[in-house]
C-alpha positions in Angstrom: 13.2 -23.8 24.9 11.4 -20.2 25.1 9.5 -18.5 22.5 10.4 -15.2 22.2 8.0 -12.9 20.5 8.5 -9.5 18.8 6.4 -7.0 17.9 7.4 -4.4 15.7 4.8 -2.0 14.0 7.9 0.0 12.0 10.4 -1.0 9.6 12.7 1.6 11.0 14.5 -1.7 12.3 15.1 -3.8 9.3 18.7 -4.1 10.3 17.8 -5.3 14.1 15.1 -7.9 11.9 17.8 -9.4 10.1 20.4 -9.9 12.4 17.3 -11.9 14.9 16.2 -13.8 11.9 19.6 -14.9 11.6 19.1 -16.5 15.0 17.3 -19.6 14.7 16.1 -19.7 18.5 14.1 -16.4 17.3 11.1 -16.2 15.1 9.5 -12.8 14.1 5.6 -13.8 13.3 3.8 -11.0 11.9 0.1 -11.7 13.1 -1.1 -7.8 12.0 -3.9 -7.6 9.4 -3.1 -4.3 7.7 -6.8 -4.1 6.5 -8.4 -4.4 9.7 -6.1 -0.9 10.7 -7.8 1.0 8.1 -10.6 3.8 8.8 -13.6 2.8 7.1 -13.2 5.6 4.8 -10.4 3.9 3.4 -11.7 0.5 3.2 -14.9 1.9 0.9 -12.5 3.9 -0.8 -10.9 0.2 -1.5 -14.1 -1.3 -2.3 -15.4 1.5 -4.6 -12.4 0.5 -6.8 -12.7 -2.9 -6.2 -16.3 -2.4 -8.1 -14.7 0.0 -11.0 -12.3 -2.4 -12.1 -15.0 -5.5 -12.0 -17.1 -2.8 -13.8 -14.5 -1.8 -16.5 -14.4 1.9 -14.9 -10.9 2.1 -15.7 -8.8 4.0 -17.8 -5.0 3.0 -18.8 -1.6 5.0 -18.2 -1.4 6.1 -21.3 -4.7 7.2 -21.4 -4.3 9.3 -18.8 -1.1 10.7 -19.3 -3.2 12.1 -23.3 -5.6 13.5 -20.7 -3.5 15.2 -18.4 -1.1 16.4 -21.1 -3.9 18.2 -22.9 -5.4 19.9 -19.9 -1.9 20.9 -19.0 -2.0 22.6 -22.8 -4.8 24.0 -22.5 -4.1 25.5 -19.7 -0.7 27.3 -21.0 -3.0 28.8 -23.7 -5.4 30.0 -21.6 -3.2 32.7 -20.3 
């Protein structure tokens, strides 16, 4: 039996994925590393947060949301 081998970098076909996957002669194998396609800006950019969370430079929702809501204020009485 063949070995037929698909590569698909979109998931504009998820209806042409399942109906294959349905057929057992065909197997989809997705061998691509998403990290490895990242710029290296974006990988520090990863790592950087990596290090704020092990750090505890982190801030919650809610936190946030006080933070933003009170610039947002203070910016209406600004004017």
């Amino acid at each position: 039996m063949k070995q037929v081998t698909i590569n698909i970098k979109d998931n504009k076909y998820s209806f042409f994925l399942e109906l294959i996957n349905k057929m057992d002669f065909i197997s989809i194998v997705d061998n691509d590393d998403w990290y490895e396609n990242l710029s290296q800006n974006e990988k520090n950019s990863i790592e950087k947060g990596i290090n704020d969370i092990e750090k505890g430079r982190i801030h919650s929702h809610e936190e946030v949301m006080t933070i933003a809501r009170k610039k947002i204020s203070d910016l209406r009485n600004s004017k």
